[in-house]
C-alpha positions in Angstrom: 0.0 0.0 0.0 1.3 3.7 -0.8 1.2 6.0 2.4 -2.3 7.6 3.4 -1.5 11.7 3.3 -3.6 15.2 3.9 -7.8 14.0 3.8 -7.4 10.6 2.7 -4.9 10.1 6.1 -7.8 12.5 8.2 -10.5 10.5 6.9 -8.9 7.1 8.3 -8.3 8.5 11.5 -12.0 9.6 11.5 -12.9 6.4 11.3 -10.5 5.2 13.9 -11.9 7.6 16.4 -13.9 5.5 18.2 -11.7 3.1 18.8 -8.0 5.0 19.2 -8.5 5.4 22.9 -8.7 1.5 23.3 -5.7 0.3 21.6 -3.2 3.2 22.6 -4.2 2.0 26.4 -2.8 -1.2 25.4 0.6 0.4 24.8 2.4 -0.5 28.1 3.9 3.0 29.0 1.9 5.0 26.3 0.7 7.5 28.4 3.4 8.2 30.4 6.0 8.6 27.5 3.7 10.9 26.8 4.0 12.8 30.1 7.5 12.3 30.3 8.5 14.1 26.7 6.1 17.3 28.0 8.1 17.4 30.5 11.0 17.6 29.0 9.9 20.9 27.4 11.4 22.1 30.3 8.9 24.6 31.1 9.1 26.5 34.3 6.1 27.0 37.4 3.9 24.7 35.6 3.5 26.6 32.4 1.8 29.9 34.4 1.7 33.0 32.1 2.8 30.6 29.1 1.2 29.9 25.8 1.8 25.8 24.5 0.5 24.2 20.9 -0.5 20.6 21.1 -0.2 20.1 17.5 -2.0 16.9 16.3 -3.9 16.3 19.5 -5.7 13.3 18.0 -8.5 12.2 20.8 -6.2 13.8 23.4 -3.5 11.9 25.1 -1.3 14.8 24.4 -3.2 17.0 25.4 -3.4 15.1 28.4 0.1 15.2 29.2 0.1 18.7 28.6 -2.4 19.5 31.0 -0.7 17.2 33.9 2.3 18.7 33.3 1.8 22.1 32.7 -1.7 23.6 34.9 -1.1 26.6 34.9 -0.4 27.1 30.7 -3.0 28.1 28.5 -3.1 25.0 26.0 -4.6 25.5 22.0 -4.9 21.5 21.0 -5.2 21.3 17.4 -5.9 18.4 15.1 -6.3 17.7 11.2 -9.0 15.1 12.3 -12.1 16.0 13.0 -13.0 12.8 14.7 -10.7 12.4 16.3 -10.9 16.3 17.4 -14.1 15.8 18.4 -13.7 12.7 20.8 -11.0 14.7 22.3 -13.4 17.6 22.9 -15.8 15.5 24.1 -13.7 14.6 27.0 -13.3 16.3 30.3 -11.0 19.5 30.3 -10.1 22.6 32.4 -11.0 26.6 31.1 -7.6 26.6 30.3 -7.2 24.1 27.5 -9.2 24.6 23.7 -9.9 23.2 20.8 -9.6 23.4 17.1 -9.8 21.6 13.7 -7.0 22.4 11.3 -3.9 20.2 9.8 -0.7 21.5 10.6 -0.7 23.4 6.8 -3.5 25.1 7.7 -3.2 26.7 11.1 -3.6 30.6 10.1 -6.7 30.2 8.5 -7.8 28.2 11.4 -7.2 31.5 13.5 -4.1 30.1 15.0 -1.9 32.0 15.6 1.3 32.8 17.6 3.2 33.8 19.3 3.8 30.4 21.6 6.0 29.8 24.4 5.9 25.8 23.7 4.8 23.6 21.2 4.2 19.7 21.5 4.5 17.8 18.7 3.1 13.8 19.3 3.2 11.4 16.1 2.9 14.0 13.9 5.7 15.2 11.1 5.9 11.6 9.9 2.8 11.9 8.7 2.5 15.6 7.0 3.7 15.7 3.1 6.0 18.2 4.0 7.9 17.6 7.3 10.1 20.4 6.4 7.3 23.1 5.9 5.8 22.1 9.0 8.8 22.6 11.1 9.3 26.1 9.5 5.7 26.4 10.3 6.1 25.4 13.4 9.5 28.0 14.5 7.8 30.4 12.9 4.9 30.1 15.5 7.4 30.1 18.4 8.5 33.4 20.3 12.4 33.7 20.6 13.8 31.6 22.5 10.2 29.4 22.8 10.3 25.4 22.9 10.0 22.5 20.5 9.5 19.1 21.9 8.5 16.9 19.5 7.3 13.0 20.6 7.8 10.7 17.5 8.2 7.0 16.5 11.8 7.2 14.9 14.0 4.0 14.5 17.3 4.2 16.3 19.3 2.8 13.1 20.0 -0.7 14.7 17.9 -3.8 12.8 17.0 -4.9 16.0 14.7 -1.7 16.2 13.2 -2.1 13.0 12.5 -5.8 13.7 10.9 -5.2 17.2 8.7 -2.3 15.6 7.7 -5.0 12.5 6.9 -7.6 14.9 4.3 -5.3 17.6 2.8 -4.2 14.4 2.2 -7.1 12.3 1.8 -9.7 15.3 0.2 -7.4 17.9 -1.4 -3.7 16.0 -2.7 -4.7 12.7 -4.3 -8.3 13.6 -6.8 -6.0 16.2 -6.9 -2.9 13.8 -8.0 -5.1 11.0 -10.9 -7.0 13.4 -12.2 -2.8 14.4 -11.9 -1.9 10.8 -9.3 0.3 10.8 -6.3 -2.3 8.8 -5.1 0.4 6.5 -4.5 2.8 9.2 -2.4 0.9 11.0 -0.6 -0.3 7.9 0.0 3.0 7.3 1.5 3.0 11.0 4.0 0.5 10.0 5.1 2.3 7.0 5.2 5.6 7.8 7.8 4.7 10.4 10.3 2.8 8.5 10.1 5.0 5.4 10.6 8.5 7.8 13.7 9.7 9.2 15.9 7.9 11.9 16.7 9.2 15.0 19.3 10.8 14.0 18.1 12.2 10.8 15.3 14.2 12.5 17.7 15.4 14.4 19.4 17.0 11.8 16.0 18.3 10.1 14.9 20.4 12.6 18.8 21.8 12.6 18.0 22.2 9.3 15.1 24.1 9.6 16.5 26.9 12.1 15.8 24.9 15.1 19.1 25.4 17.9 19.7 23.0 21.2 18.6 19.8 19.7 18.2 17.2 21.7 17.7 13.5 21.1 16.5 11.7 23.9 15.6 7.9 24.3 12.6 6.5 25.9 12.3 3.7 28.1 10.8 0.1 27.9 9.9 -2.1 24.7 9.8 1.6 22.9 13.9 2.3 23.2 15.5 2.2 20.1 11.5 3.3 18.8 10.1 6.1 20.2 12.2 9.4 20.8 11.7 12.6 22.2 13.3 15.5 20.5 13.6 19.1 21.7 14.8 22.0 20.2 14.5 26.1 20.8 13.9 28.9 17.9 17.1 30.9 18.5 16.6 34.4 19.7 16.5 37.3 17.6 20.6 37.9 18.7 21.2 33.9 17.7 21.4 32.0 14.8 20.6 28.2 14.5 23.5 26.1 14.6 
């Protein structure tokens, strides 16, 4: 199968909405990956006085995080899905956290708009058409000096990853996908992670794409080697990006 992209990728995870919740909880660890890569935005007193993008919110286990994390921050979740969107809206949330639907290409004529102290990136450039235009998207969003933490399946470069990712996809992911429905979604899981960047690739693209302080960072449990967290700062307006 080719890669899903832009509606025909929204529309799948429409579908998947009411079901997304259920397999992510049997992820061991899911959620508090997720937790642990907001934190490492390294935001101070909880977030108060800040502004943070959850960019691809999906049903909201991001956002989630987010909120856990940082209280005091006022949180715009965003997501090119309005199923999903709306089973994340449907949820419980504090005044301080909103909603809207718009892909990542899209955000200004969504009405979002910056500046941000923090955005939070979960599963997300891997599937855009453009990675690259997103990220500029992205740091042009940011204040000086504001945060990038991005949350992302991305192979470490060993075939040991590729085969553990191959086998919790094929033997565990796409077997239950395919009884909800949802198999070429999931295929599209598999695929869109060993066609996209390594670890240390990404690395390099959001140095490309004027991003300074990158940082790879591993993740713990069946995910090392999988799952990465990467952060990065828009330089201030006295910096350039090295």
């Amino acid at each position: 199968m080719t890669l899903l992209r832009d509606e025909h990728l929204a529309a799948a995870f429409d579908h998947a909405a009411r079901s997304y919740d259920t397999l992510v909880a049997a992820n061991p660890g899911y959620h508090a990956h997720l937790r642990r890569s907001a934190r490492r935005l390294g935001l101070p007193r909880g977030g108060e006085g800040l502004r943070v993008l959850d960019l691809g919110c999906g049903t909201g286990a991001s956002t989630a995080a987010l909120a856990e994390v940082l209280p005091s921050a006022d949180i715009t979740a965003v997501d090119a899905s309005a199923g999903m969107l709306e089973r994340a809206a449907g949820k419980t949330w504090p005044p301080n956290v909103t909603f809207t639907h718009a892909p990542a290409e899209r955000l200004a004529e969504a009405g979002v708009s910056g500046p941000f102290d923090a955005v939070f990136a979960a599963y997300l450039f891997r599937n855009v058409t453009d990675p690259d235009a997103a990220l500029r998207t992205v740091r042009d969003l940011l204040a000086p000096g504001g945060r990038l933490a991005v949350h992302e399946y991305t192979l470490g470069g060993r075939r040991t990853d590729r085969a553990v990712w191959t086998l919790v996809c094929r033997g565990v992911v796409q077997p239950a996908a395919t009884l909800l429905g949802d198999g070429d979604l999931y295929r599209h899981l598999w695929r869109s992670v060993v066609e996209f960047d390594t670890a240390d690739r990404f690395a390099d693209r959001l140095r490309e794409n004027g991003f300074d302080s990158v940082r790879r960072l591993p993740l713990p449990g069946w995910q090392t080697g999988i799952t990465h967290t990467f952060t990065g700062r828009r330089p201030t307006t006295t910096e350039t990006a090295r």
